[in-house]
Each structure stands twice: as structure tokens, then as C-alpha cells.
N, C-alpha and C positions, 0 to 999 in steps of 0.2 A: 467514559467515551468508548464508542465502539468503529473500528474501521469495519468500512463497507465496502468493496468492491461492485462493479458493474460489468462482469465479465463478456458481457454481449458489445460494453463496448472497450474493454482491454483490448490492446495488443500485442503487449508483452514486450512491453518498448523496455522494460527493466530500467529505467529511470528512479523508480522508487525504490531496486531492493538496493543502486548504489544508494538511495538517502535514509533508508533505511534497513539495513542488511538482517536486522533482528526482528524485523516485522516481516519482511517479504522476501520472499526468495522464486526463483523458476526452478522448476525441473527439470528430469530431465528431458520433455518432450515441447520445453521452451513454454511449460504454462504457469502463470502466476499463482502463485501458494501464499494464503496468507498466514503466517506461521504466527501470530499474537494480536486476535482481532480486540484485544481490550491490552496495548499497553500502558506500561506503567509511564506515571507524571513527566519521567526523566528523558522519555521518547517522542513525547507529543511534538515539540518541539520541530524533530528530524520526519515526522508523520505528517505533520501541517506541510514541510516543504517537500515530500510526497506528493500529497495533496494538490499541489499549486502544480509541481513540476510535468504530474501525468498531460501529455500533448491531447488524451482525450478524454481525460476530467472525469476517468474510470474509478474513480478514489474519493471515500466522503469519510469526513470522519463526523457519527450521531451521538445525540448524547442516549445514554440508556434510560 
């Protein structure tokens, strides 16, 4: 699986790096970073509720 961003519609709500802090992180000019667009099985989990959590659905997780 690969995470996907849609940066045109992020807004850096940081919703996701709380649910996932090893996958996403912001910078320091407040923009989303995807720091592990393929994680491992044990994160998917925290990714999917990423996933669900972003208010504008800026977040997919594809299969490769």
C-alpha cells in the first residue's frame, strides 16, 4: 500500500500526524510531509484512521 496525498486539497489540519506521527509530520512552514509513503503492516491501522480523520479527504491510501 501506498499513501497518497492531495495537497491542492490539504490544509494542514495535522489531524493525521496526531494519528500517525511516523507517517506524517508538518514543517516548519506548517506543510504536510509525508515521511513513509509505503508503511509497514503494523501502521496501516493508525493510516486508515488518518485516512477517515482528514476533514478534507486529502489522504488515500492505493494499493501498488
Amino acid at each position: 500500500m501506498r499513501v497518497v496525498v492531495d495537497f491542492k486539497l490539504c490544509e494542514s489540519n495535522a489531524l493525521c500526524v496526531g494519528l500517525a506521527p511516523t507517517v506524517f509530520e508538518l514543517d516548519d512552514n506548517d506543510y504536510l510531509n509525508v515521511l513513509d509513503e509505503h508503511p509497514e503492516e503494523d501502521l496501516v491501522k493508525d493510516v486508515r484512521a488518518a485516512v477517515t480523520a482528514c476533514p478534507k479527504q486529502a489522504i488515500k491510501l492505493v494499493d501498488d
